[in-house]
C-alpha positions as a LaTeX table, in Angstrom:
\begin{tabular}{lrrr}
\hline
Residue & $x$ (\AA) & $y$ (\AA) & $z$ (\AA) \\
\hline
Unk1 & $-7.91$ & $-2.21$ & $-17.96$ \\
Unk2 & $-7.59$ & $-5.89$ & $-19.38$ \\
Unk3 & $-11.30$ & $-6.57$ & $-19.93$ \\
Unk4 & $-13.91$ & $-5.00$ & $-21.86$ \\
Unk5 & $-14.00$ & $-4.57$ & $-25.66$ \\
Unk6 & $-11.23$ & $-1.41$ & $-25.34$ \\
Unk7 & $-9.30$ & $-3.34$ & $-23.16$ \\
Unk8 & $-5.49$ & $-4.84$ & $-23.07$ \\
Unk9 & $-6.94$ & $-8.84$ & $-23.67$ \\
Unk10 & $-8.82$ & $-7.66$ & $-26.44$ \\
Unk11 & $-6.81$ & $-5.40$ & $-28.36$ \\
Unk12 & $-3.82$ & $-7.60$ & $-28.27$ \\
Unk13 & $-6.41$ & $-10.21$ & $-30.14$ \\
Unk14 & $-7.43$ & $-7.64$ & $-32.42$ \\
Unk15 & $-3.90$ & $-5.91$ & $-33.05$ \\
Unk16 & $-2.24$ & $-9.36$ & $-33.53$ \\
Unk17 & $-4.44$ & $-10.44$ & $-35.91$ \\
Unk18 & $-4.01$ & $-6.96$ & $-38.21$ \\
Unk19 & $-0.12$ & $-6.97$ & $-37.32$ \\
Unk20 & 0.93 & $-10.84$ & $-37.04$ \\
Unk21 & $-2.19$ & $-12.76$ & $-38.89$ \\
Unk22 & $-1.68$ & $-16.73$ & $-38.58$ \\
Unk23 & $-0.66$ & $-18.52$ & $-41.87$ \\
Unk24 & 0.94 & $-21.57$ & $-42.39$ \\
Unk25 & 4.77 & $-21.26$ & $-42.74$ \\
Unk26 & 4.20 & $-19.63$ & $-38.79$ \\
Unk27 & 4.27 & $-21.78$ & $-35.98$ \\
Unk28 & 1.84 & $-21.08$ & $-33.18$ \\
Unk29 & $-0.16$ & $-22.47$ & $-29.76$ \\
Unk30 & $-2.82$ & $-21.80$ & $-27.55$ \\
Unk31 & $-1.62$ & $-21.34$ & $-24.14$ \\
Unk32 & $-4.76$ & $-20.45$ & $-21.21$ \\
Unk33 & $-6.63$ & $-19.05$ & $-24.53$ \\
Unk34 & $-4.13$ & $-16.83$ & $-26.17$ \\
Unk35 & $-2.56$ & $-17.77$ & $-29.43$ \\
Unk36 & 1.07 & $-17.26$ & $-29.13$ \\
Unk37 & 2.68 & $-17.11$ & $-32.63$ \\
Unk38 & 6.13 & $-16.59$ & $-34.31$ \\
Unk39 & 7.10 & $-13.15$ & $-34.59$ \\
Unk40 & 4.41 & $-12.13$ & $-32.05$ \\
Unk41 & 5.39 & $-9.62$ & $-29.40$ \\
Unk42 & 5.17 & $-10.35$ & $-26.21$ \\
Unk43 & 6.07 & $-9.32$ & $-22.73$ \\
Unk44 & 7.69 & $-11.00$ & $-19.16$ \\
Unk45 & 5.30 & $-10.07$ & $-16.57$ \\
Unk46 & 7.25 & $-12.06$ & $-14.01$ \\
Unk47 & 10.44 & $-11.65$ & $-12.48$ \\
Unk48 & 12.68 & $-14.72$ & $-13.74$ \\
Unk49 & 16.11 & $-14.18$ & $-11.54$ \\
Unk50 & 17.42 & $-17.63$ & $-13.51$ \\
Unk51 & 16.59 & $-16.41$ & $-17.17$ \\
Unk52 & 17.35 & $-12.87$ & $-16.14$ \\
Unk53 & 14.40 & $-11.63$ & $-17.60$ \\
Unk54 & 12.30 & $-9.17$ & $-15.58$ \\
Unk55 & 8.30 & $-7.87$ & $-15.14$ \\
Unk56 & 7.96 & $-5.42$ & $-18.04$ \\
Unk57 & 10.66 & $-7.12$ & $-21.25$ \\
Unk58 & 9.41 & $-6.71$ & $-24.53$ \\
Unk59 & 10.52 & $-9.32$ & $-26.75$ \\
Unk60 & 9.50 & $-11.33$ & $-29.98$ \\
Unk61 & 8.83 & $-14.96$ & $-30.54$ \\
Unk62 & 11.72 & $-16.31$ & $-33.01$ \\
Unk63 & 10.67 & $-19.56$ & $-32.62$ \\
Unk64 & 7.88 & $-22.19$ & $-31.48$ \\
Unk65 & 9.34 & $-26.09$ & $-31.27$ \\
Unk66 & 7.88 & $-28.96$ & $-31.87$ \\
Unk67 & 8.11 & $-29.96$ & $-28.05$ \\
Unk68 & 5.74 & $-26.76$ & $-27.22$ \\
Unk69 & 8.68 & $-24.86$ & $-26.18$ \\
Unk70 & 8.57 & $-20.43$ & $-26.95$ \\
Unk71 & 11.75 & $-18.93$ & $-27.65$ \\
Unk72 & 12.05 & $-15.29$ & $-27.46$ \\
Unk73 & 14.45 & $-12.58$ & $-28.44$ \\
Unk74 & 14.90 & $-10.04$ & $-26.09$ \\
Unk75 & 16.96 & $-6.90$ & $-27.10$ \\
Unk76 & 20.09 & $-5.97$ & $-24.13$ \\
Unk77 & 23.14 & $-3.83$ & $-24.23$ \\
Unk78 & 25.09 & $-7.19$ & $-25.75$ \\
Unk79 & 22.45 & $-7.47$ & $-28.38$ \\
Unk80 & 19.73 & $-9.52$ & $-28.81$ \\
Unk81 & 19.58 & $-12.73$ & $-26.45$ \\
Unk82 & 17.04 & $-15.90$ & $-26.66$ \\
Unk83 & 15.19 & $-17.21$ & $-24.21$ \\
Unk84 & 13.31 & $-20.29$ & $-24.16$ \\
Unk85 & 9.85 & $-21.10$ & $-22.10$ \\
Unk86 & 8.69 & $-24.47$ & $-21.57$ \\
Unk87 & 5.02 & $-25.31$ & $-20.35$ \\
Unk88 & 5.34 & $-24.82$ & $-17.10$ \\
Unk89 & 6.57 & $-21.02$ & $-17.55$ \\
Unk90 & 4.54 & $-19.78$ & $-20.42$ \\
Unk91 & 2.17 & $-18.21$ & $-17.76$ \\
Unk92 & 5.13 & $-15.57$ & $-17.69$ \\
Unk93 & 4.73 & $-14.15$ & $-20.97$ \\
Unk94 & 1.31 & $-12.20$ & $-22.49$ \\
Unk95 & 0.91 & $-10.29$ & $-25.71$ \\
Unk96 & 2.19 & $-6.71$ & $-26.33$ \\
Unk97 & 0.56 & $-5.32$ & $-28.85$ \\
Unk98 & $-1.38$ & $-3.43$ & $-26.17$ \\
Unk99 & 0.02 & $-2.75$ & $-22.72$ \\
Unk100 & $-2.28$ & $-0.99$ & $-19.93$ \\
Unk101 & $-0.39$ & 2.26 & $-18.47$ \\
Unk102 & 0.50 & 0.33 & $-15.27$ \\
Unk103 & 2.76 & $-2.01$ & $-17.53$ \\
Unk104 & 3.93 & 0.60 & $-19.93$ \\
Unk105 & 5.34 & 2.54 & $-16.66$ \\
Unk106 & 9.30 & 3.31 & $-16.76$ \\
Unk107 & 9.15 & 2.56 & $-21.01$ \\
Unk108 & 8.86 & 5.17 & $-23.96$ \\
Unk109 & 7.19 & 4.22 & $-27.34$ \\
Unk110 & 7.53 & 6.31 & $-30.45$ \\
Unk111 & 3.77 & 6.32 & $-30.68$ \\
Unk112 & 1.43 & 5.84 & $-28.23$ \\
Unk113 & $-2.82$ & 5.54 & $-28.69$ \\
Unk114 & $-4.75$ & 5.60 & $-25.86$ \\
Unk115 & $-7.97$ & 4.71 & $-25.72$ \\
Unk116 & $-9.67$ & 6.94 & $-23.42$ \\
Unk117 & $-13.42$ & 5.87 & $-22.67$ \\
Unk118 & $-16.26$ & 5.63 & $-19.42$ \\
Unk119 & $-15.52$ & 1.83 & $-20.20$ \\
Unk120 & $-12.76$ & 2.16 & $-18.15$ \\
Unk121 & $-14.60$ & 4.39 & $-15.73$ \\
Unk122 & $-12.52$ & 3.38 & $-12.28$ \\
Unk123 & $-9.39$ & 4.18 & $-14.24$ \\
Unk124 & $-10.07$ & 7.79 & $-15.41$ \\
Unk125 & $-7.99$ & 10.28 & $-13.51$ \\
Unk126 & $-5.41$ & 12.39 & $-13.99$ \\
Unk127 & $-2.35$ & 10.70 & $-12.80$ \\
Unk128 & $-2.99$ & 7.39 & $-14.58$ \\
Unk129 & $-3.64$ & 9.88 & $-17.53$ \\
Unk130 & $-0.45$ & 12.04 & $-17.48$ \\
Unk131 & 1.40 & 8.41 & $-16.65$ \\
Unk132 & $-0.08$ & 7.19 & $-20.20$ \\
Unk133 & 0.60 & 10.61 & $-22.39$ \\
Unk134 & 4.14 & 10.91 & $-20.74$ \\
Unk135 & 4.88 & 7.83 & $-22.67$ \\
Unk136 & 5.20 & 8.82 & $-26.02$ \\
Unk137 & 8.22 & 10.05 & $-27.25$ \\
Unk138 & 6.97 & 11.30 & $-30.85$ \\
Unk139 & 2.71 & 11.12 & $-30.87$ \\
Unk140 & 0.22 & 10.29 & $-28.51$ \\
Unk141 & $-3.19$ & 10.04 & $-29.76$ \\
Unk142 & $-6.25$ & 9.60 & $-27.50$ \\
Unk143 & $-9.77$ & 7.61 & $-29.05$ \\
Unk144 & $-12.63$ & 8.16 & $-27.29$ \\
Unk145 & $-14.93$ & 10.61 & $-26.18$ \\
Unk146 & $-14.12$ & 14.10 & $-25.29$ \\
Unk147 & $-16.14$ & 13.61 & $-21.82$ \\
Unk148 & $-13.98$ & 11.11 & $-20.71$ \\
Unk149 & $-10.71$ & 13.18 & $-21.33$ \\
Unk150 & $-12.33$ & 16.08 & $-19.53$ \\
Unk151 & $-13.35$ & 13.38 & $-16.72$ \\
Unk152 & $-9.84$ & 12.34 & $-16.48$ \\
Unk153 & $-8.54$ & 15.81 & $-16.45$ \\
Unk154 & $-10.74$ & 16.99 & $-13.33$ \\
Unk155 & $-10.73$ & 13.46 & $-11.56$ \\
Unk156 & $-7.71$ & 13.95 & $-9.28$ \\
Unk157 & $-7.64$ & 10.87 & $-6.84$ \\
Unk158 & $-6.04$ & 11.78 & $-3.38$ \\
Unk159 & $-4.09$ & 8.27 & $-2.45$ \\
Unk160 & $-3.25$ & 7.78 & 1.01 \\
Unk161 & $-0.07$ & 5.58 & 0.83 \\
Unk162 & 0.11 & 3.71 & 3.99 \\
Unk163 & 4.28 & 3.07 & 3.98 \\
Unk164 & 6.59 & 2.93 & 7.11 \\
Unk165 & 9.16 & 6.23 & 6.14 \\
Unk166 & 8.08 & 8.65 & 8.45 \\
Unk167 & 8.28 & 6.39 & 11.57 \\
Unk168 & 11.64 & 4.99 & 10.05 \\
Unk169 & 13.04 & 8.69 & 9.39 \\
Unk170 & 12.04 & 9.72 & 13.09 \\
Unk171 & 13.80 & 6.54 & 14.21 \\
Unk172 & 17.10 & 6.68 & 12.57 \\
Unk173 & 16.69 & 10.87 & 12.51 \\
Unk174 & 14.71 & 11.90 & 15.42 \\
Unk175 & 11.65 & 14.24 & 15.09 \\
Unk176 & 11.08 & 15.83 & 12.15 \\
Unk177 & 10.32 & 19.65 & 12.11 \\
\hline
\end{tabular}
């Protein structure tokens, strides 16, 4: 979730001060109340067909101008490529120190910590949690409390997905049997 103490909002705060602490020779800004610094990770959480960045990039911050403008490095199969936000598209870009499991989805991290806690109460089921654990390629570890795990484990959410395939399968197929 992004709110609460445990949450994404707040543990990027925390984790960027420990990991990317402000000092002088580093430029940074405020943007809608997040401090956006050189050498800060962030992520796109926007398409952006004309910068061809997409909803889930990780990149870093190389470089804040004097004009307000972020440029970011993001790594591709040429290498690493630059991409600069002005003001009007800085609303594309968050931290990513911490990523919730819905924006970690389709990535692998070498490490992954969870924190795993009634907090987060409307998130604790099983598929969200097997999501979150199947992204660690090397160590996953889990903070919290043992009764939310064991909530997690047992919670196992029936979704009813309201999509159009079966009535477009028995139009372009005929009845299925």
């Amino acid at each position: 979730m992004k709110k609460t103490l445990i949450g994404v909002e707040n543990l990027n705060k925390k984790l960027q001060e420990v990991l990317n602490p402000g000092t002088k020779d580093k430029k940074e800004l405020v943007y809608n109340g997040v401090v956006f610094r050189e050498k800060d990770k962030v992520m796109q959480i926007k398409n952006n067909y004309q910068k061809e960045v997409f909803n889930g990039d990780v990149g870093k911050i190389v470089e804040i101008k004097n004009n307000n403008e972020i440029v970011v490095a993001y790594q591709d199969v040429y290498g690493l490529r630059e991409v600069t936000y002005r003001e009007e598209e800085k609303e594309e870009i968050t931290l990513a120190y911490a990523l919730s499991v819905h924006k970690s989805q389709g990535s692998e991290y070498p490490v992954v910590v969870m924190p795993i806690s009634f907090a987060h109460y409307p998130m604790l089921d099983r598929n969200l949690l097997y999501t979150a654990i199947t992204r660690a390629k090397k160590l996953m570890v889990l903070v919290g409390t043992k009764q939310a795990l064991f909530y997690a484990i047992k919670n196992i959410k029936k979704i009813k997905r309201n999509t159009g395939l079966r009535d477009f399968l028995k139009e372009e197929y005929g009845e299925m049997r």
